[in-house]
N, C-alpha and C positions, 0 to 999 in steps of 0.2 A: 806084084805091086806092093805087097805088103810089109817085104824084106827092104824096097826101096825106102819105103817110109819109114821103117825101122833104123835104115843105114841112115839117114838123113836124120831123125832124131838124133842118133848117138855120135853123128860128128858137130852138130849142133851143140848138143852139150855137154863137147867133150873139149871143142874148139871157143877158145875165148880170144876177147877182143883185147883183154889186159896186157899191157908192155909197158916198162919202165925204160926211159932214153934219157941219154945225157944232149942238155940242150945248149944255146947260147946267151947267156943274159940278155940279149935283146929281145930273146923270145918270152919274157916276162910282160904277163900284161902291165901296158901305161900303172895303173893302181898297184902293182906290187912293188915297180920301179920306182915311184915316187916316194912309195912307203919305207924304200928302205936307204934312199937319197934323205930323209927327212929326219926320221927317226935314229940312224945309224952313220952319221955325217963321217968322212976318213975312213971308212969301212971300206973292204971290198969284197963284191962278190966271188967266191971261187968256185964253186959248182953249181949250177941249175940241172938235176933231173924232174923231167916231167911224166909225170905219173898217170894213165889212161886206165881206168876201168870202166866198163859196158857203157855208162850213163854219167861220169863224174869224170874230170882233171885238175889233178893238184898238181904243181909246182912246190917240190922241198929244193929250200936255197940256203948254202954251206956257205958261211962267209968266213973273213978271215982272221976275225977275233974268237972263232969256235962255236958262234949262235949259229943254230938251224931253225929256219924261218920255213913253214909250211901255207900255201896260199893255195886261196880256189881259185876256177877258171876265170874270174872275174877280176880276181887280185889281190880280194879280200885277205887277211892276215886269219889263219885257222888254228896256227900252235906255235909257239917260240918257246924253242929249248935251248938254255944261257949254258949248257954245260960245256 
């Protein structure tokens, strides 16, 4: 029983829930789609990966002037890097 429990700890936390995927712009929530309709007008988006760790999802969004727009699960705007 207590090697079970042992094996069950160590694939616990050994095994994470973390994965980064490439998404599709429509998969942006309404609030970051808006945000970047608004703020970045003739812009296009070209990559959405969305990014899953245990308790938290961000969306980092590659557009086509070289900004990378980072948003939480909500849509909120979290980091904008102009380089």
């Amino acid at each position: 029983m207590l090697t079970l429990a042992a094996l069950a700890s160590t694939l616990l936390l050994t095994t994470s829930c973390d994965y980064d995927k490439a998404v599709p712009a429509s998969e942006l929530p309404a609030a970051a789609q808006t945000f970047v309709k608004k703020s970045y007008p003739g812009c296009t988006i070209l990559a959405v990966k969305k990014d899953v760790e245990w308790f938290t999802t961000k969306y980092k969004v590659s557009m086509d002037n070289g900004m990378e727009i980072e948003f939480d699960a909500d849509g909120l705007p979290l980091e904008i890097d102009n380089d």
